[in-house]
LUMFI-227788 format. One record per residue (C-alpha): x negated, z, y; residue in one letter; residue number from 1. Coordinates in Angstrom, 3 decimals. Example, Ala and Ser with C-alpha at 12.3 -4.5 7.8 and 13.67 -1.06 7.14 Angstrom:
2
> c1, c3, c2, res, n
> -12.300, 7.800, -4.500, A, 1
> -13.670, 7.140, -1.060, S, 2
END
This chain:
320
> c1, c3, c2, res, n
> 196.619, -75.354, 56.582, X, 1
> 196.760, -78.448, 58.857, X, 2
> 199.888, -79.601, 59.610, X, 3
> 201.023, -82.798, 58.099, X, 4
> 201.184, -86.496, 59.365, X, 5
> 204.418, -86.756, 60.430, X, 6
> 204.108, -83.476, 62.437, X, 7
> 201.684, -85.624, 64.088, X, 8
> 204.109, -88.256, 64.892, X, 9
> 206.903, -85.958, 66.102, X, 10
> 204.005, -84.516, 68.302, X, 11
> 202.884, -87.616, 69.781, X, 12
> 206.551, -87.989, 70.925, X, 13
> 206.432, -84.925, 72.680, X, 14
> 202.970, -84.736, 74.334, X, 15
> 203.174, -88.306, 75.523, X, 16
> 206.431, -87.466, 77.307, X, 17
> 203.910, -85.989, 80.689, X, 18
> 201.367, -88.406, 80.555, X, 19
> 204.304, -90.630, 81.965, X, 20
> 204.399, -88.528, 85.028, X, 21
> 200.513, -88.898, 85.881, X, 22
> 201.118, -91.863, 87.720, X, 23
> 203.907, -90.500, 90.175, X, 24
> 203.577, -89.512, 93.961, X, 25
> 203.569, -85.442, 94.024, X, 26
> 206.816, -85.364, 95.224, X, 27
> 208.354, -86.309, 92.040, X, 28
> 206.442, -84.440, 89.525, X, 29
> 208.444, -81.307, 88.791, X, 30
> 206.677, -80.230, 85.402, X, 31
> 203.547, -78.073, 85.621, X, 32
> 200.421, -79.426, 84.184, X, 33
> 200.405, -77.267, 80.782, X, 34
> 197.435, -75.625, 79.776, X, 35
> 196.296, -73.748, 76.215, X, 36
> 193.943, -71.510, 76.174, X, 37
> 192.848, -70.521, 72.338, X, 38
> 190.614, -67.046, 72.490, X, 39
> 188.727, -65.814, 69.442, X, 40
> 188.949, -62.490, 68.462, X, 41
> 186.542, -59.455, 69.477, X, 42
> 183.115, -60.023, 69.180, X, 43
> 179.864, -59.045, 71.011, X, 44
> 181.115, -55.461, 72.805, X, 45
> 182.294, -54.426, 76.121, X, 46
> 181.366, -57.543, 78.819, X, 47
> 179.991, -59.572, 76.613, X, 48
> 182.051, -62.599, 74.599, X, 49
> 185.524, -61.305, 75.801, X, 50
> 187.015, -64.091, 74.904, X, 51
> 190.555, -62.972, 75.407, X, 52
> 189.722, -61.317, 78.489, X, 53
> 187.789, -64.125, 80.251, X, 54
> 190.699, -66.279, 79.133, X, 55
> 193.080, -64.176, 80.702, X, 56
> 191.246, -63.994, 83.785, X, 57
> 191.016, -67.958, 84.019, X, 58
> 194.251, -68.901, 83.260, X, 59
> 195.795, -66.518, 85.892, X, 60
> 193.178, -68.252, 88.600, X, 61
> 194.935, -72.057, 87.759, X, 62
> 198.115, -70.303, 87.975, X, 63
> 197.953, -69.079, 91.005, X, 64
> 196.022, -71.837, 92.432, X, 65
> 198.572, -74.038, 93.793, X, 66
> 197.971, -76.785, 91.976, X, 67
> 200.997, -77.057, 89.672, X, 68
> 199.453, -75.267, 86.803, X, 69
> 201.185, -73.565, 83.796, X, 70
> 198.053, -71.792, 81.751, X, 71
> 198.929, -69.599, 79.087, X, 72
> 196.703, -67.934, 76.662, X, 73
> 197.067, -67.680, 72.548, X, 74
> 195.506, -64.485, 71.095, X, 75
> 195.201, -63.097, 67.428, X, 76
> 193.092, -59.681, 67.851, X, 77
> 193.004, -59.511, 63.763, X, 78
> 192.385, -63.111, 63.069, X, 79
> 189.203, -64.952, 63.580, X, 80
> 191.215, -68.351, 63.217, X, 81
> 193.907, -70.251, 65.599, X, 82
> 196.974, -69.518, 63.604, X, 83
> 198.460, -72.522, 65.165, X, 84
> 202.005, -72.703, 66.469, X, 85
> 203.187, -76.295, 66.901, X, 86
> 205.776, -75.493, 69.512, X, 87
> 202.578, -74.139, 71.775, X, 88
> 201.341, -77.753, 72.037, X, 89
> 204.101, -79.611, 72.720, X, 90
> 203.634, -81.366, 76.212, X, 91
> 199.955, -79.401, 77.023, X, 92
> 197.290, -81.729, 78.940, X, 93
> 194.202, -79.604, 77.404, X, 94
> 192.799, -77.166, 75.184, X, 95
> 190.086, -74.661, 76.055, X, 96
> 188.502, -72.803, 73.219, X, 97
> 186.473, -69.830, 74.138, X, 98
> 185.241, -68.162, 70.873, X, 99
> 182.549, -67.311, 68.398, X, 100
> 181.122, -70.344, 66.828, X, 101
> 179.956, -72.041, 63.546, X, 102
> 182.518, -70.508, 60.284, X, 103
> 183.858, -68.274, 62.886, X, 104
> 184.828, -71.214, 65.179, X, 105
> 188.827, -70.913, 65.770, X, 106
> 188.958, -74.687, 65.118, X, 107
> 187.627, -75.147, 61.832, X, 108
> 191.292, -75.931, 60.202, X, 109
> 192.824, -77.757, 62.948, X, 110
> 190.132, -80.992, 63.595, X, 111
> 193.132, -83.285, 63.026, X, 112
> 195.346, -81.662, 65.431, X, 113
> 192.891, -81.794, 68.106, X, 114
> 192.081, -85.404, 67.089, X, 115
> 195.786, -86.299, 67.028, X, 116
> 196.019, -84.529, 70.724, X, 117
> 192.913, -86.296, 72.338, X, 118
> 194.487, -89.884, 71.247, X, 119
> 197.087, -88.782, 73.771, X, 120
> 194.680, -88.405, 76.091, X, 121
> 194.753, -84.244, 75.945, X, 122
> 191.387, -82.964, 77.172, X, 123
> 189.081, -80.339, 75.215, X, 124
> 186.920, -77.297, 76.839, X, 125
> 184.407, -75.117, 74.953, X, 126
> 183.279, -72.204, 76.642, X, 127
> 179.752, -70.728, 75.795, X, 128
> 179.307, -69.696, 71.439, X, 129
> 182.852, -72.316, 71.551, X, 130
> 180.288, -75.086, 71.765, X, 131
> 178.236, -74.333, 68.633, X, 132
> 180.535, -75.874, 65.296, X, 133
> 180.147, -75.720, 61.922, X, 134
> 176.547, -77.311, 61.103, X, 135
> 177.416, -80.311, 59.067, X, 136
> 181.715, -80.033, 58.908, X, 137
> 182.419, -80.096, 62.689, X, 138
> 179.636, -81.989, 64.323, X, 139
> 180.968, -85.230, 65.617, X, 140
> 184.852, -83.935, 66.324, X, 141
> 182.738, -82.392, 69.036, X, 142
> 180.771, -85.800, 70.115, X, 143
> 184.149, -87.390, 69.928, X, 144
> 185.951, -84.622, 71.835, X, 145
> 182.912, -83.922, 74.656, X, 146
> 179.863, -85.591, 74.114, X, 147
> 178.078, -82.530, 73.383, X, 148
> 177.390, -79.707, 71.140, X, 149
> 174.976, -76.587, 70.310, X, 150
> 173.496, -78.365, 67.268, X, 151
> 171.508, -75.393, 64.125, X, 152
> 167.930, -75.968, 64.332, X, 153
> 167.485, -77.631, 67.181, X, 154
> 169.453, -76.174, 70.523, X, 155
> 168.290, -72.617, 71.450, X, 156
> 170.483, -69.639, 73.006, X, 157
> 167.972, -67.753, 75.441, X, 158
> 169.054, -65.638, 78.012, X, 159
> 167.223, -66.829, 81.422, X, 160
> 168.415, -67.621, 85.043, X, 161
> 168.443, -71.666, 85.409, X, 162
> 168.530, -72.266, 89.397, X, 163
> 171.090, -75.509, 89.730, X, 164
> 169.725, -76.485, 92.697, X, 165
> 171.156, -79.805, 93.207, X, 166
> 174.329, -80.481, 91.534, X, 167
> 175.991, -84.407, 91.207, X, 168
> 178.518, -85.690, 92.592, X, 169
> 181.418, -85.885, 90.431, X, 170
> 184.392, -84.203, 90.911, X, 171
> 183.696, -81.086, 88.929, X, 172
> 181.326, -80.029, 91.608, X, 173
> 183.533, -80.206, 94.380, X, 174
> 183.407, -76.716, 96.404, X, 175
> 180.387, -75.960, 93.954, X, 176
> 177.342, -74.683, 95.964, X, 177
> 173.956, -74.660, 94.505, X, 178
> 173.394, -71.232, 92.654, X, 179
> 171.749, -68.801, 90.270, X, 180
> 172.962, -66.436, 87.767, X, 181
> 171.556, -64.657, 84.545, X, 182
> 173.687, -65.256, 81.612, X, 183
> 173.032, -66.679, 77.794, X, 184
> 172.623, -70.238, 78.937, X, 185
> 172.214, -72.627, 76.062, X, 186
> 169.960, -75.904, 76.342, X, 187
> 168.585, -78.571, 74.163, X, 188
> 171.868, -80.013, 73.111, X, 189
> 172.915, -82.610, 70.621, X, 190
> 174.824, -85.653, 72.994, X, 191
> 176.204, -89.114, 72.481, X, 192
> 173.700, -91.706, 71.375, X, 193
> 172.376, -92.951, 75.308, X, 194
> 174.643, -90.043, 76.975, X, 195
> 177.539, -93.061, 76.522, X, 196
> 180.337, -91.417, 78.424, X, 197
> 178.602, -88.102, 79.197, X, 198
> 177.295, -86.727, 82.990, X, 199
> 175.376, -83.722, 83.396, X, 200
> 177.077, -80.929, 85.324, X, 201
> 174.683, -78.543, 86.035, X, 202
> 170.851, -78.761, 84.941, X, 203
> 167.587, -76.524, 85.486, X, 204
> 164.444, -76.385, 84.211, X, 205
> 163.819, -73.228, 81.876, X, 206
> 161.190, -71.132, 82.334, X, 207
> 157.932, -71.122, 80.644, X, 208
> 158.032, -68.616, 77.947, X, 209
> 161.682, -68.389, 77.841, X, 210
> 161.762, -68.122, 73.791, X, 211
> 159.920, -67.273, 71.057, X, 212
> 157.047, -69.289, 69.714, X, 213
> 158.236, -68.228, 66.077, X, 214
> 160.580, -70.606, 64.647, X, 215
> 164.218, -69.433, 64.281, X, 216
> 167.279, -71.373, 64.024, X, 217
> 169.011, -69.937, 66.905, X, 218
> 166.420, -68.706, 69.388, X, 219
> 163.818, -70.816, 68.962, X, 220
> 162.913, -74.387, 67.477, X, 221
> 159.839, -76.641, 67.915, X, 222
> 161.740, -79.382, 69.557, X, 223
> 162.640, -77.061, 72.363, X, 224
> 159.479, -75.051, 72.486, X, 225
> 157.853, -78.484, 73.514, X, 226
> 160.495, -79.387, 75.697, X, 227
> 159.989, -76.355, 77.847, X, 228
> 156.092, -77.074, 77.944, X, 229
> 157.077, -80.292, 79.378, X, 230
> 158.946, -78.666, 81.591, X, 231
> 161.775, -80.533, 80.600, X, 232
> 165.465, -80.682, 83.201, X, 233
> 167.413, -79.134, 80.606, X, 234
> 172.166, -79.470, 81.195, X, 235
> 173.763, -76.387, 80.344, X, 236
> 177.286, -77.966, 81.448, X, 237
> 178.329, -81.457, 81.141, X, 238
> 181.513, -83.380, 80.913, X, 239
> 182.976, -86.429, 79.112, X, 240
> 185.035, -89.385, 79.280, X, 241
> 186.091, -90.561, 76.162, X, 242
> 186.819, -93.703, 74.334, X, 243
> 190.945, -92.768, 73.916, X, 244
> 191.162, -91.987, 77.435, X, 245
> 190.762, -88.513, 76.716, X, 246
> 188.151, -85.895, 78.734, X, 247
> 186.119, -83.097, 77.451, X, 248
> 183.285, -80.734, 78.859, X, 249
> 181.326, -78.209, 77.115, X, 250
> 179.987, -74.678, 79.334, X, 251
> 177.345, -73.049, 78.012, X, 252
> 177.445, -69.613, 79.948, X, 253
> 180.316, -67.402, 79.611, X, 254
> 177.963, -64.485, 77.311, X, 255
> 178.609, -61.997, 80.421, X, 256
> 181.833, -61.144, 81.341, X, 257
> 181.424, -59.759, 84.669, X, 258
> 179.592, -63.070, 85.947, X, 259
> 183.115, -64.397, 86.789, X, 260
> 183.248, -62.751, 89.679, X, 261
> 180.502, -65.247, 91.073, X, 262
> 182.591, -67.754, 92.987, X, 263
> 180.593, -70.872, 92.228, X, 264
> 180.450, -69.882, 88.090, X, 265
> 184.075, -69.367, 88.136, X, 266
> 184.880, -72.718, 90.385, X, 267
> 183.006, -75.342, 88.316, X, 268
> 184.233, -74.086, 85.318, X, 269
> 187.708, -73.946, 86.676, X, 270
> 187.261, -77.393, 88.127, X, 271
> 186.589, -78.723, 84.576, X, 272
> 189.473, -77.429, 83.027, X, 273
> 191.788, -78.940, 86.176, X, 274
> 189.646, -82.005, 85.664, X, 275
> 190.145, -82.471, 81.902, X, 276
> 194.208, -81.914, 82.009, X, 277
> 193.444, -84.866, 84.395, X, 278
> 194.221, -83.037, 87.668, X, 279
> 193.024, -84.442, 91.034, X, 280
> 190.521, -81.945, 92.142, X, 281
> 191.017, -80.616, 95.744, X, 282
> 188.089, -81.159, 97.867, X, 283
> 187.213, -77.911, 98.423, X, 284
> 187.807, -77.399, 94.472, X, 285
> 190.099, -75.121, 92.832, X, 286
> 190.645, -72.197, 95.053, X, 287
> 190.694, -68.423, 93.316, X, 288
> 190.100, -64.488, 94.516, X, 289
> 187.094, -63.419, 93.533, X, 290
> 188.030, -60.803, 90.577, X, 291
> 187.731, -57.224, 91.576, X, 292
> 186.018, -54.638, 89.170, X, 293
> 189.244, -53.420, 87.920, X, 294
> 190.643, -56.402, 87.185, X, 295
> 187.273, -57.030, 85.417, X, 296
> 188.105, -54.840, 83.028, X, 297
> 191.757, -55.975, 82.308, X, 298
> 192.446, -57.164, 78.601, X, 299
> 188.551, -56.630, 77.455, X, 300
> 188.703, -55.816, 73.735, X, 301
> 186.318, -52.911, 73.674, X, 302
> 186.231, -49.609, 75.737, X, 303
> 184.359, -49.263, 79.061, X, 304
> 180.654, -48.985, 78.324, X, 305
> 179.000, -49.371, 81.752, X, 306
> 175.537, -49.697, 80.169, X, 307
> 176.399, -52.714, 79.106, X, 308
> 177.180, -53.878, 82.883, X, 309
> 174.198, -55.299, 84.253, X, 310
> 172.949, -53.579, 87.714, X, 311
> 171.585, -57.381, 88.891, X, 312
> 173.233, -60.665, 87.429, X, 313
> 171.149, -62.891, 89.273, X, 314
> 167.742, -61.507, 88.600, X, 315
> 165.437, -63.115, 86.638, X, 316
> 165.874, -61.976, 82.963, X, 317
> 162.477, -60.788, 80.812, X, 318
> 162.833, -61.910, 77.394, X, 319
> 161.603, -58.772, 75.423, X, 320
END
């Protein structure tokens, strides 16, 4: 159940509490910038949608990234849901979701809490199937919370290798180079009414071909059939600033696991997440080791399977 008004109230109290601190020099902020990361149970098999595990991986990168970061990760293994604990959002700065989408979406009771957070000015992340709501329930608390959304019968989930050649200049990209990588990268997203409040964080043009001519509501729709004839610029990652003073960004990649190991995937995304908790982004952007194999396969949900490892990530993908 959603938690009441006046847990609201008492909430506001506590979360606006570090937003005082924004404003201070660094050498009188002595809180860490909290972080919650909300993972959705086991999904897709091994390296693919480890939700937990790619959580796990990111939150130990801001952690250890000097920037004053306290990430911690909440995890149900048996519960598709966010069985929320109040006490883990007292004082956080953002939320990043990374789970399976639509009635599986670990938001779908908890709107109001994220609405009541964001009016604090608490950011909101959704990593790859996070984007996707509920068709018709959850649609605009994701407009409102990042300007963006997979939207049923019209966005399309193909797995292709975009080339972000040119990237803009925001603070998101910073330490970003231009690169390519094979993953499920979605396109032909639902935005804000004139993109009010929303910039493009990385964009590519998808291959002819790329999905079916046959209608389906996931892989393929007229609307972006045609917009791939046209060869069309299509953003796969964008952010937000919102209306409350709140941020938000929305990352469509994130099916493979092992594709965190590419520096420049792992930076912009980590660079959003610093960004929405409203961090100042270093120039060279948020600074992480690159993940080693074994530590690759810390905290996945499933047992090794190295057929589903991928010999090339950054080869171009043939739809079959």
């Amino acid at each position: 159940m959603v938690p009441n008004i006046r847990f609201f109230i008492s909430l506001i109290s506590l979360t606006a509490v570090p937003l005082l601190f924004q404003g201070c020099s660094k050498s009188e902020v002595t809180e860490p910038t909290k972080i919650l990361f909300v993972a959705g149970k086991k999904s897709h098999g091994y390296n693919n949608h480890e939700h937990n595990a790619g959580s796990q991986l990111l939150a130990k990168c801001l952690n250890k990234s000097g920037l004053n970061i306290e990430a911690v990760v909440h995890y149900n293994k048996d519960e598709k849901g966010w069985q929320l604990n109040p006490n883990s959002l007292q004082g956080i700065s953002a939320v990043v979701m990374y789970c399976d989408g639509q009635s599986n979406h670990v938001v779908l009771k908890h709107v109001e809490t994220i609405d009541a957070l964001t009016e604090q000015g608490v950011g909101v992340g959704c990593l790859h199937y996070a984007v996707e709501p509920q068709h018709g329930h959850t649609d605009d608390a994701f407009l409102r919370w990042m300007g963006g959304y997979f939207k049923l019968g019209k966005s399309v989930n193909p797995h292709w290798v975009p080339h972000f050649i040119t990237l803009p200049d925001h603070p998101v990209t910073k330490g970003v180079e231009p690169f390519h990588i094979q993953d499920e990268w979605y396109f032909n997203m639902k935005f804000r009414d004139n993109m009010e409040g929303v910039t493009p964080i990385l964009t590519a043009i998808p291959p002819q071909g790329v999905i079916p001519e046959k209608d389906h509501h996931h892989n393929s729709t007229s609307e972006a059939r045609e917009a791939v004839k046209r060869g069309d610029p299509e953003h796969v990652m964008w952010v937000s600033e919102n209306p409350d003073g709140s941020r938000g960004f929305g990352f469509t990649g994130g099916h493979f696991h092992d594709n965190w190991q590419d520096d420049n995937f792992r930076k912009i995304v980590l660079n959003a997440i610093a960004w929405i908790a409203q961090k100042d982004i270093p120039a060279n952007g948020v600074s992480s080791a690159t993940p080693t194999d074994e530590q690759l396969k810390e905290n996945q949900d499933y047992p090794e399977d190295l057929s589903r490892v991928r010999p090339d990530r950054y080869s171009e993908y043939r739809r079959k």
